[in-house]
C-alpha positions in Angstrom: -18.1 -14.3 12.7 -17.0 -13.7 16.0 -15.0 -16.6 16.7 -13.3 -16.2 13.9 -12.7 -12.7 14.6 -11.2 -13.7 18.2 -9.0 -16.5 16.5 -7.5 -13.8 14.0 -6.9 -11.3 17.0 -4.7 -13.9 18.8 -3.1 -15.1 16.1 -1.6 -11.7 15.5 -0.9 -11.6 19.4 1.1 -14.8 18.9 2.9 -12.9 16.2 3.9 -10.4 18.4 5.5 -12.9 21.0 7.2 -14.2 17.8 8.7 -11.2 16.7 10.5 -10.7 20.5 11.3 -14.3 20.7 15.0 -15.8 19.5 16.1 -19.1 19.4 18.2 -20.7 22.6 20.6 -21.9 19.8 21.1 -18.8 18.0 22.9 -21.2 15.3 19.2 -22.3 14.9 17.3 -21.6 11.7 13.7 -22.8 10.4 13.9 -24.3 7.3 11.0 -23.3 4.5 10.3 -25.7 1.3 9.2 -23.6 -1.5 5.6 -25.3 -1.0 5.1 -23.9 2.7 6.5 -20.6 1.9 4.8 -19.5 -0.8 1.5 -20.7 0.9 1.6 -18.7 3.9 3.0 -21.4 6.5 7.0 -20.8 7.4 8.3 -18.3 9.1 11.0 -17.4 13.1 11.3 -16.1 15.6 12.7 -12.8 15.1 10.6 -11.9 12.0 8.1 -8.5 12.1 5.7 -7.2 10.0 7.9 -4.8 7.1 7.1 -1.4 7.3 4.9 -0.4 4.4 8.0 1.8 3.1 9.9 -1.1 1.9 6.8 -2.0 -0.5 7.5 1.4 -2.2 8.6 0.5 -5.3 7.1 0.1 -9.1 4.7 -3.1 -8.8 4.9 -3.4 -5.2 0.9 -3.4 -4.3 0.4 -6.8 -4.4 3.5 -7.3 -1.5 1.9 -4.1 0.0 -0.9 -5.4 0.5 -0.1 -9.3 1.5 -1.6 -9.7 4.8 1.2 -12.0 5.5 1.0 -15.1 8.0 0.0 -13.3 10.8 -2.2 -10.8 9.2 -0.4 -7.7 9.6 1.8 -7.9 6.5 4.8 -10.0 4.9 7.2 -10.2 7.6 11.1 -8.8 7.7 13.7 -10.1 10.0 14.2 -8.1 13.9 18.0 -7.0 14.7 18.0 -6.2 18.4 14.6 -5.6 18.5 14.6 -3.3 15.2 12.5 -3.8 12.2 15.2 -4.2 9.2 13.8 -3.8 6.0 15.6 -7.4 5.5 12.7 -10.8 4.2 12.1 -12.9 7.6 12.9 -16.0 4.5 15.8 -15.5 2.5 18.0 -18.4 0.8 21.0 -16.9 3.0 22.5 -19.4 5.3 22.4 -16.0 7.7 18.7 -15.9 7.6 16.8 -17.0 10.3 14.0 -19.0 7.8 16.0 -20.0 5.5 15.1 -21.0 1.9 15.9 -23.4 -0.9 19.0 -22.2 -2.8 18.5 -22.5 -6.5 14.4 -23.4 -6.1 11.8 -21.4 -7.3 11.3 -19.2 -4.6 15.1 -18.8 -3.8 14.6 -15.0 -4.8 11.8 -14.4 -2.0 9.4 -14.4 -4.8 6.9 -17.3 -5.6 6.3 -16.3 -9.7 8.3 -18.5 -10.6 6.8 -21.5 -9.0 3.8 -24.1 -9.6 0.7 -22.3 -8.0 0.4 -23.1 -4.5 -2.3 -22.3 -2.5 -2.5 -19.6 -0.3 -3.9 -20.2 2.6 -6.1 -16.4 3.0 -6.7 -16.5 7.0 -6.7 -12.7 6.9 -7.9 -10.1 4.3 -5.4 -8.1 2.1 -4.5 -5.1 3.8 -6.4 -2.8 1.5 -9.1 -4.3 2.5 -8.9 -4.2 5.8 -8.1 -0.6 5.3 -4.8 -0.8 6.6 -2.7 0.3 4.2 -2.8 1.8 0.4 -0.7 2.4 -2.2 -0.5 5.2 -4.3 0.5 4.2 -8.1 1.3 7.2 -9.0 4.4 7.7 -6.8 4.6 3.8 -6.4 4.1 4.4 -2.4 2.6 1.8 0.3 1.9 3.4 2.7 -0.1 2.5 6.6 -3.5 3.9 7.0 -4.9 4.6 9.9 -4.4 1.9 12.0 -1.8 -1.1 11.1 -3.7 -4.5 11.9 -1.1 -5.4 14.4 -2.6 -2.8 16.4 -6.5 -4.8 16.9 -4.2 -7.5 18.8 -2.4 -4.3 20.5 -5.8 -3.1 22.2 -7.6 -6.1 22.8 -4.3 -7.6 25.2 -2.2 -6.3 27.4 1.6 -5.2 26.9 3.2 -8.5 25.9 6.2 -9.4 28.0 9.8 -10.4 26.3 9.7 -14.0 25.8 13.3 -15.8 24.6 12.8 -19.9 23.7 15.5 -20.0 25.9 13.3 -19.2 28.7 12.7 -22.2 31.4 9.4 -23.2 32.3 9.4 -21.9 35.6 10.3 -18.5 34.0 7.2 -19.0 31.2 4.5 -19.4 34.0 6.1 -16.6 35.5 5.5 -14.4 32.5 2.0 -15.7 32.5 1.1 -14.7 35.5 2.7 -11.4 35.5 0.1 -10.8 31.8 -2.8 -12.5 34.1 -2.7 -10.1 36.8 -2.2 -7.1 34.3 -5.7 -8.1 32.8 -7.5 -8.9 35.9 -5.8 -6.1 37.7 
């Protein structure tokens, strides 16, 4: 019920921090096995929801309407802040989650695997009403609200956050999103 609800909300408000967030290194990339990506559990910094536009294509509902890790779709890698229309995972050593080369899910696709099990933390994003998809012109498209936006008005602006932030710097931006809320 509620909790649950609360845990989803700041779940997607941790995704958010992830999608401003780069490695110190930027050399540094997560590496996925097949096994955690196709259940829902690997993905960087520097990886955003994908518009619904890039699901616009013949038999792309079911990627339409993935909910993703963080519950407000599959995510697509950040350049400079910009949503690409590029997989967060890919099996290029350019990627920042980078997967297995010549495995299963090499392609960004899990078909071809053994049947892992996804982990469903969040509804599909039909559901949720989110987004549809209209098979007739093979279009996903956002609906109303995206579910990114529930963590959006439940918090306050979320400041930039780098993992190459010191400590010091971390409690600052802590205390600046503190006195936003009790302010």
């Amino acid at each position: 019920g509620t909790v649950e609800r609360l845990l989803r909300m700041r779940l997607k408000l941790a995704g958010r921090f992830l999608e401003q967030s780069t490695f110190a290194d930027a050399s540094t990339r997560v590496s996925c096995t097949c096994s955690q990506y196709c259940e829902g559990q690997c993905f960087a910094p520097a990886c955003a929801p994908c518009a619904a536009s890039v699901w616009s294509f013949p038999g792309g509902a079911d990627e339409c309407f993935d909910p993703g890790p963080l519950g407000s779709g599959l995510l697509c890698s950040t350049a400079n802040g910009k949503e690409s229309t590029t997989p967060c995972c890919t099996d290029s050593k350019k990627s920042v989650c980078v997967l297995p080369q010549d495995a299963c899910c090499s392609s960004g696709s899990c078909a071809s695997c053994p049947s892992y099990r996804k982990t469903d933390l969040f509804p599909p994003l039909n559901v949720t009403d989110a987004r549809t998809f209209d098979f007739a012109k093979n279009e996903c498209r956002e609906k109303g609200h995206h579910p990114a936006e529930d963590a959006r008005t439940c918090s306050t602006p979320v400041p930039k956050v780098s993992h190459s932030m010191g400590t010091r710097d971390r409690k600052e931006a802590r205390k600046e999103a503190r006195s936003r809320t009790s302010g």
